[in-house]
Residue, then its C-alpha position, 0 to 999 in steps of 0.5 A: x701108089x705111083x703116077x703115071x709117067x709115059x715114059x716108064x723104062x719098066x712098069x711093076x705090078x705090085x699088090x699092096x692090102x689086096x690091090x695091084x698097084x702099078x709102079x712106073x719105073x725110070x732107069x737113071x742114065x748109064x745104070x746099065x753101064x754102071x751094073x755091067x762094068x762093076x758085076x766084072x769088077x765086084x760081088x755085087x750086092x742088092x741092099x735097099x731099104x724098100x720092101x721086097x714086094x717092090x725092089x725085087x720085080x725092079x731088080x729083076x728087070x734092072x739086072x740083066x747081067x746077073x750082077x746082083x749075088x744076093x739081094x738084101x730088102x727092108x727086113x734086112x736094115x736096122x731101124x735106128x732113130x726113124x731111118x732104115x739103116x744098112x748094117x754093113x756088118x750083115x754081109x759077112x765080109x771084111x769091112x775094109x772090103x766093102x763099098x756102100x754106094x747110096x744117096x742117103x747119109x742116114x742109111x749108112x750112118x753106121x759105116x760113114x768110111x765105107x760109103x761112096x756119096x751119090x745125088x738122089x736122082x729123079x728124072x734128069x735125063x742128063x744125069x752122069x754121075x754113074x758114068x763117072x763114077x766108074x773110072x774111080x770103081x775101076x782104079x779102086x778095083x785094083x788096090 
């Protein structure tokens, strides 16, 4: 399912048609701080488009603030012309209070003026956009 990679900040145990896989995981740069500064900022809400088997062990190890108020998983998303979409309308609150961060345009196709585009990431170690983006999370907290 995954190679190795030896330098895997976690690595999950995750059981596919009876087998274990192991999922080498890295963290991209400043996640922590980004968690962190918008858990005291935000209700902070998990909503990916991988299966839970897989995103939930993650973010368990990634969420050591308790950021995370609910954690929304495939089955959550709409499928819509061969894209898992994030129905914004799912989360039971006001839209016009909602921030979508992800790298995926197709994902939140749905609401386009709630999203805050991020690069997709892989292994780039001198990645900030995180850590930028938390000055605009700051200043938007606040209107």
């Amino acid at each position: 399912m995954s190679k190795p990679i030896p330098n895997a900040d976690f690595i999950v145990p995750v059981e596919i048609d009876g087998t274990i896989h192991q999922v080498y995981v890295l963290k991209r740069p400043y996640v922590d701080e980004f968690l962190r500064k918008m858990g005291e900022l935000y209700e902070c809400v998990l909503f990916t488009a991988s299966l839970a088997k897989y995103a939930d062990p993650v973010a368990d190890l990634l969420d050591k603030w308790n950021v995370f108020r609910a954690r929304l998983f495939r089955e959550s998303c709409v499928y819509y012309r061969g894209n898992y979409i994030k129905d914004l309308n799912r989360l039971g609150r006001d839209l016009q209070k909602i921030v979508i961060v992800d790298n995926s345009p197709a994902s939140y196709i749905f609401h386009p003026d709630n999203a805050v585009p991020v690069k997709s990431w892989f292994d780039d170690a001198s990645d900030c956009e995180l850590l930028e983006l938390i000055p605009l999370f700051e200043r938007l907290s606040k209107v």
